[in-house]
N, C-alpha and C positions, 0 to 999 in steps of 0.2 A: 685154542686160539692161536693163530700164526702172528707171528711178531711182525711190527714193522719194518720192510726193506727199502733200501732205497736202490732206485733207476737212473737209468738216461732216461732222460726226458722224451718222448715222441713229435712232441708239436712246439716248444720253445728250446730250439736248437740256434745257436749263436756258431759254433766249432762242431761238439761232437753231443751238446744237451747234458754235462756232466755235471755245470753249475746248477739250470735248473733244478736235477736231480736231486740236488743234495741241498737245494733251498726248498724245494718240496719235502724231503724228508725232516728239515727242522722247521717247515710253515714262517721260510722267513721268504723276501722280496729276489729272484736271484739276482740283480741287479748288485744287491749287497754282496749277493756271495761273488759274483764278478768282481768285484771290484775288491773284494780281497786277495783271490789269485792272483789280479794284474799285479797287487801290492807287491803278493810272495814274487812275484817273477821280479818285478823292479826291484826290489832291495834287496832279497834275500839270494835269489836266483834258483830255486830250488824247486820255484811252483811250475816250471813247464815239464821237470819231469814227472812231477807228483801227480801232473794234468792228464800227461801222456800212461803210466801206472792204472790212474783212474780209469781214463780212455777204454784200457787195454779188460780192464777189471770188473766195473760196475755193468751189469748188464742191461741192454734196452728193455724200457718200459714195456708188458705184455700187452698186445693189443687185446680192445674190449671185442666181445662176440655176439651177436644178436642169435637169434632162435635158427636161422638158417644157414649158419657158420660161418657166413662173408664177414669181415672185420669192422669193425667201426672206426672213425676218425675220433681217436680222444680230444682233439679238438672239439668236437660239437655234443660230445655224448660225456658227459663227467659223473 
């Protein structure tokens, strides 16, 4: 069984879809997790390179594949 990964996001992108990703990976609201980076950037100063790291690190979500190989919108197909 393959372990859980997490992604960029494909279809709730704000910047670059990292928060998403990573409120998908722990089934929380990304709005939360937004709004904890804005925290790290405002007080700590340290969330816009952590952002930019992630950016560079976590790879985009795979697209889904129907039977004839054209891609699907994860938007509409979950």
């Amino acid at each position: 069984m393959e372990g859980k990964k997490v992604y960029k996001s494909r279809t709730d992108i704000k910047i670059d879809g990292v928060c998403a990703g990573i409120a998908k990976y722990f089934n929380m609201d990304p709005t939360i997790i937004r709004l904890i980076w804005a925290a790290a950037i405002l007080f700590a100063g340290t969330g816009i390179f952590a952002y930019i790291i992630c950016m560079i690190l976590i790879p985009r979500e795979p697209e889904l594949m129907d039977h004839t190989g054209s891609g699907y919108d994860n938007q509409y197909h979950n």
